[in-house]
N, C-alpha and C positions, 0 to 999 in steps of 0.2 A: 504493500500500500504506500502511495504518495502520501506523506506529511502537507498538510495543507497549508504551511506555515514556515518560516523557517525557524526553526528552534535553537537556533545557536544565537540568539539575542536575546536581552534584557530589557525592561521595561519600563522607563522610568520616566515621571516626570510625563505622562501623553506620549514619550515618543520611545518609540523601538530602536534599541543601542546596539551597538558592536560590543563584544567584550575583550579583553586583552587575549585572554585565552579560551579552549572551549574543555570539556572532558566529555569522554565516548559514552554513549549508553548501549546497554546488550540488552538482545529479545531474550529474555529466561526460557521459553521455547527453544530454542535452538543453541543457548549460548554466545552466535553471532551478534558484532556491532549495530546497532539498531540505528542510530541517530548520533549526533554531538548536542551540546549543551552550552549553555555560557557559564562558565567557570569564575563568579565573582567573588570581588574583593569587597576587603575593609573600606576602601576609596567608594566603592559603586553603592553600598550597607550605606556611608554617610550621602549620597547623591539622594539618594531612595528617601533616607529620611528625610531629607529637607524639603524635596519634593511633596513628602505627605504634610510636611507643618504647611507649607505653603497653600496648599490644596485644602486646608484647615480654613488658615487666614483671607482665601478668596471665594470661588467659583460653591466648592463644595460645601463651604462651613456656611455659606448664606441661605443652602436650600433647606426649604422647611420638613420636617417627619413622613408628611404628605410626599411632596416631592421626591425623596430619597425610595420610599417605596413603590412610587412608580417604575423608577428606576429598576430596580429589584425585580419588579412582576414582568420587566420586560426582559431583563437576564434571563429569567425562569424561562420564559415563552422560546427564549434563543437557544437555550439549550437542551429543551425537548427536540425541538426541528434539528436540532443535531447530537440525538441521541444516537445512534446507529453510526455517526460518526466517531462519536467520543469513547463507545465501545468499545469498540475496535482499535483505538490505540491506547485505552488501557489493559487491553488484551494481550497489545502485543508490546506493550512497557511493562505492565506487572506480572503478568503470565495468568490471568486469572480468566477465567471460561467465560467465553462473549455473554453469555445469558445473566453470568453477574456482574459484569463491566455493563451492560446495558441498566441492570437494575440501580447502579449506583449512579449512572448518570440521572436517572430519572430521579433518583435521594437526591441528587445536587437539585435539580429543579425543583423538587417539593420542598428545599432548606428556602432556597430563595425566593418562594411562593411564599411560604408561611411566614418568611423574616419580612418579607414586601408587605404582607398583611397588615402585619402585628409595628412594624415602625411608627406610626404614628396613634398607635394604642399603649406607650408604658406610660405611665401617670404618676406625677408626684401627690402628693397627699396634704391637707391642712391638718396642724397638731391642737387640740384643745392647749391655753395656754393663761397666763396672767392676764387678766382685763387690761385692754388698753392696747394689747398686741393680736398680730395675726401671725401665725409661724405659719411655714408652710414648707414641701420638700422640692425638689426640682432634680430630675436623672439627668445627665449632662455624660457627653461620652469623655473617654481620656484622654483623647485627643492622639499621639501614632501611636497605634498598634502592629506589634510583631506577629507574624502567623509562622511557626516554623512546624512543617507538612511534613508528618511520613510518607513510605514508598507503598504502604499496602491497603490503604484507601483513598488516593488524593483526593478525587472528586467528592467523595463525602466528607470529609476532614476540612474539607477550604467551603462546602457547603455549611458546615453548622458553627465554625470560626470566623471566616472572610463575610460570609451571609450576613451573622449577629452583630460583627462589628461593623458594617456598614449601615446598616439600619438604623445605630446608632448616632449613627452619624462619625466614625471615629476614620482614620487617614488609614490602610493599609500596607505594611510590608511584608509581600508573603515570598518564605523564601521554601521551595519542595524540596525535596528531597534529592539527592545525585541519582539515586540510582533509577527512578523511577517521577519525571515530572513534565509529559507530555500534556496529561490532560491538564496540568494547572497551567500552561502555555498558553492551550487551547480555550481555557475559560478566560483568561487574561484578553484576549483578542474579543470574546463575548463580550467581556463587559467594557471592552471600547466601542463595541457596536451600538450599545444596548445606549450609550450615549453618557458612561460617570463620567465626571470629569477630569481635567487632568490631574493626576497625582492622590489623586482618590484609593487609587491599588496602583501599587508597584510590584514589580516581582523582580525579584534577585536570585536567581539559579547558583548552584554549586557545593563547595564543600561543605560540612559542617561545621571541620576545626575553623573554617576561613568566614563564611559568609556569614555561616549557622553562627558563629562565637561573638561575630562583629556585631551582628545585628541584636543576641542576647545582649551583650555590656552596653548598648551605645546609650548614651546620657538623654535623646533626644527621642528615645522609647519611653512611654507611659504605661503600658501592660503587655505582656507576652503570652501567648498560646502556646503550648509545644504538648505533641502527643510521642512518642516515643519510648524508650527505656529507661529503666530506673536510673544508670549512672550516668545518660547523657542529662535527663531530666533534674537530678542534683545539682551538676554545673550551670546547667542553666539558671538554677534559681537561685544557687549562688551568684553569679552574674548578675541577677536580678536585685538581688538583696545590698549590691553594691551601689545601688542607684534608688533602692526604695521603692524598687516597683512590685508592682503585685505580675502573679503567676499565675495562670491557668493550667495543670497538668495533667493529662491520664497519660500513666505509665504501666499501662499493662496487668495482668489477671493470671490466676490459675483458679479459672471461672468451674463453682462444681453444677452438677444435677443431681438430686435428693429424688431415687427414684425409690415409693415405699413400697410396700406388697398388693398395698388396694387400687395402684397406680392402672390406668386404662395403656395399656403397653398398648396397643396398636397405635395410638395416637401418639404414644410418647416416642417410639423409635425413629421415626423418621427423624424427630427433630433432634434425636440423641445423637446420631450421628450426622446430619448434616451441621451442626453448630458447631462439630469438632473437624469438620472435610474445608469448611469453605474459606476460600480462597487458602487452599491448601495451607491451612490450621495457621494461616499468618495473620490474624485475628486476637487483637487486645482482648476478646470479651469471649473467644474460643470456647467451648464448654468442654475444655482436658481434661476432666476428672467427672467421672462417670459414679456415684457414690448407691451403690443396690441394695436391697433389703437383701438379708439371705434368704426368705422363700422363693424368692423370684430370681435371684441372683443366674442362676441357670442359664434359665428361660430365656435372661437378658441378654447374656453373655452368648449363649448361639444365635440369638437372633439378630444380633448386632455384627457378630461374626461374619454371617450368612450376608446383609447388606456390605458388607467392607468386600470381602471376595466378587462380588459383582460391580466392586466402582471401577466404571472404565477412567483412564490416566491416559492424557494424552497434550500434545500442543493447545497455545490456548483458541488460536481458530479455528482447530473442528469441537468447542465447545462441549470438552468431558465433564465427567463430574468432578476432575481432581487435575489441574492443573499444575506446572514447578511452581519450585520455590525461586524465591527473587534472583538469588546471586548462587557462585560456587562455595562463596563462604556460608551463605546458610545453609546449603546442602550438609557441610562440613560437620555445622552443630547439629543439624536434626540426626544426622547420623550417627554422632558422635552420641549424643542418649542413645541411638536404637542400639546400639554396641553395649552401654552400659547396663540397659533394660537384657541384656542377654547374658550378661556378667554378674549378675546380681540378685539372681533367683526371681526376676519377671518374667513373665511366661507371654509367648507372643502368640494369639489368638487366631489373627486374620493378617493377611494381607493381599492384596489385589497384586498382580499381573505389572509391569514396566514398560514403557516404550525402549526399545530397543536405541534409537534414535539418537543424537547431540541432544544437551538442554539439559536444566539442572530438577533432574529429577529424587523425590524420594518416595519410596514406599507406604500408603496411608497404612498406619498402621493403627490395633487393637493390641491393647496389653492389656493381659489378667495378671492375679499371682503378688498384687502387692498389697500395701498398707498405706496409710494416710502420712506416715513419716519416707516413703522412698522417696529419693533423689525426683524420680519420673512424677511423684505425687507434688512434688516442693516448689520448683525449677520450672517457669515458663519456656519451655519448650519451642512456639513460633513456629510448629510444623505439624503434619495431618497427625499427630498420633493422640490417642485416647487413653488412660488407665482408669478400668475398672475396679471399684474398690467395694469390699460386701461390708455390712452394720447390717447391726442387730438389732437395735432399737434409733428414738428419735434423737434420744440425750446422744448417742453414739456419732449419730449421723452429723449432728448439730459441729460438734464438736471435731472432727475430723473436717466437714467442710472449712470450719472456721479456722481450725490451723496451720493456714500457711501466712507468708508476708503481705498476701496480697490481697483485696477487698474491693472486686469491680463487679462482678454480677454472677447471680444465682440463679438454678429455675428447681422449681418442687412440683412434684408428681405424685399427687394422692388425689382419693374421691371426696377423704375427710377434711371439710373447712375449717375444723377448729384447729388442726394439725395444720393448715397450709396458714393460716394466720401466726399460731406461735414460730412456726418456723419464719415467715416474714419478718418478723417483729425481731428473730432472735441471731438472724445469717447476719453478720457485719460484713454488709459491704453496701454498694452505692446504687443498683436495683435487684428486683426480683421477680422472677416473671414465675407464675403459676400454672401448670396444664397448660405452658408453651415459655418459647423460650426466643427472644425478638435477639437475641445476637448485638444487644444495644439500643433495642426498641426504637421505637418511631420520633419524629422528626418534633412531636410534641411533649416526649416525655424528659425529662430533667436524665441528662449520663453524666456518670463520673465514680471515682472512687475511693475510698479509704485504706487507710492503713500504706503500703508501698504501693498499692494505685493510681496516691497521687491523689491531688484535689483539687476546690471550684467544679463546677459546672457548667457542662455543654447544653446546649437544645432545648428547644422549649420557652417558655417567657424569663427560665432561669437563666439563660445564655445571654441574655439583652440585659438583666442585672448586672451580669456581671460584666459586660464592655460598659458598664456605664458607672458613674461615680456620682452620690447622692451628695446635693445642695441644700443646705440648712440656711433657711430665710426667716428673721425675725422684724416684722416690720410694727415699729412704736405710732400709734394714730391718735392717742390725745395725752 
């Protein structure tokens, strides 16, 4: 496929740059070079930001709530009519099966629907106060915002980040990810279409030690976004913490399922395993830890088996179930657990079939045979494998889900309400989905997470809080 664009430029300021240098990007399909990129610097991070204060100080900062969401509704409209576009080259940037590169792009339009909507609906509040005063509150955005984009969602990621703080009204610098940041090229050209204005969104492509670093420290950022790993996501917010700025972070999951004995298993498998397959298990919210009653434990275990053996694995444009993984280095780690799960008294279940092929592939796999303390149970993973794990009771279940570092999302599987409640109320993490399981749920719901997941809040009316900074007004009238 022709690239409709030339991706080796940066964005700054309304207008398309040359950059000093570029770096290659590879199809994970096949391994081969795919494209180049622009390889920015600390120089192009300070161009970008001055760009956004300025695009504060004129064009952008004068349009009204109203205004800004039109804007937005019209992004949205743009990048439906070039859904099937956008597909297809995060299909063949991230390696993920056209049918979920297509669903993500439609998640990007429904962030920027719903953010289009909802802009000129957050409202400040008057405070009951001393006679003689009116207090009142006013949301005010923070004027440049950072967006620093992983490689295994873009389009959705710059949908519920780039969406919320534009709505806001706030200056964007969105820098994706190296390995993987066509579509966030390709929205960048949308929404010069769609008419923001200049210096509204900048995008700065390249490293992370270089771009990603410059753009976390620089003094002329007022909040930052970053979705990624726990140790990049540290530095960053130390960076951040050097300047006093606040942090938006989800860093990732070793997301369980509480599946009990009363559980409706027809309904529940499908989603057992696809929430641990999709986009070959490179998913913050992944559901790796499969947690089974022992009556059912079986049952579950061949029957989850039985779907793994039938996932076809293949390139991402003939659209399998199970796509590679990003790079060769990730292959390295997935594999490097599957080695350990074989070293360590796990027991491996299922595994499907391999392309013979180039490309960085690895094996979806099903692991039995452990406990809520193995490595495979602890260790975000970031690749297709599952471990199954049996409890006895809820106190058991409870408590094995809830012991690991990490606290991003859960799902429970009973017929019993009273049970799916305590157990809501008692998972420590940031959602919970019952008798299904949204993989980070919908575009309305508040995500994020606790404990080493990182915190603040994505999506929903919670995302618009949090790009915005609350204004305390006391006004004296006699």
């Amino acid at each position: 496929m022709d690239i409709p664009f030339d991706p080796t430029l940066l964005f700054i300021g309304g207008r398309w740059q040359a950059p000093r240098e570029t770096l290659p990007l590879f199809n994970p399909s096949t391994g081969e070079p795919l494209a180049r990129i622009a390889r920015g610097t600390a120089g192009d991070v300070d161009t970008a930001v001055a760009a956004a204060q300025a695009a504060l100080d004129g064009a952008w900062g004068q349009l009204t709530a109203t205004e800004r969401g039109r804007i937005l509704m019209k992004m949205s409209a743009l990048v439906l009519a070039q859904a099937d576009v956008l597909a297809r080259l995060e299909a063949l940037d991230v390696g993920k099966p056209l049918k979920q590169g297509r669903a993500d792009a439609v998640a990007l339009a429904r962030y920027l629907e719903f953010y289009g909507g909802a802009a000129d609906k957050v409202h400040g509040e008057t405070i009951p106060f001393v006679n003689g005063y009116t207090a009142l509150t006013l949301r005010e955005p923070h004027g440049v915002t950072a967006h620093i984009v992983p490689w295994n969602y873009p389009m959705q990621i710059i949908g519920r980040s780039v969406g919320a703080a534009l709505a806001m009204g706030n200056a964007c610098v969105l820098k994706p990810a190296e390995e993987a940041c066509l579509t966030a090229i390709a929205f960048t050209h949308i929404a010069q279409q769609a008419g923001l204005p200049a210096g509204a969104l900048n995008l700065v492509p390249g490293l992370g030690e270089e771009a990603g670093a410059a753009l976390s420290a620089h003094r002329g950022v007022q909040h930052i976004s970053f979705t990624g790993s726990v140790a990049v996501g540290a530095l960053i917010q130390a960076a951040a913490a050097r300047n006093a700025v606040p942090v938006t972070l989800e860093l990732g999951g070793k997301s369980p399922q509480l599946v009990f004995d009363d559980a409706d298993l027809d309904a529940a498998l499908p989603f057992l395993v696809n929430a641990g397959i999709q986009n070959a298990g490179q998913t913050c919210s992944a559901a790796s830890r499969i947690l089974v009653q022992r009556g059912v434990y079986d049952s579950v275990a061949a029957r989850m088996a039985e779907r793994y053996r039938g996932l076809r694995v293949g390139p991402a444009l003939d659209d399998p179930d199970v796509g590679p993984v990003i790079s060769e280095r990730q292959r390295e780690i997935v594999n490097g657990y599957l080695a350990l799960a074989q070293g360590q008294g796990a027991q491996v279940l299922a595994q499907p079939a391999l392309p013979t092929g180039p490309g960085y592939w690895v094996p979806p796999t099903l692991v039995g045979g452990t406990d809520g303390a193995h490595r495979l149970a602890q260790e975000e993973i970031f690749g297709p494998v599952q471990v199954l794990i049996p409890f006895d009771d809820e106190a058991q279940a409870l408590a094995i889900a809830n012991g690991t570092d990490f606290g991003l999302v859960a799902g429970v599987w009973t017929r019993d309400g009273s049970r799916a409640m305590r157990c809501a109320r008692q998972l420590k993490c940031g959602q919970v989905f019952v008798n299904n399981y949204g993989a980070g749920g919908g575009v309305e719901l508040p995500f994020g997470g606790v404990k080493r997941s990182g915190h603040g809040r994505e999506k929903g009316f919670e995302a618009l809080y949090g790009f915005s900074t609350l204004k305390t007004v006391a006004i004296k009238h006699d």
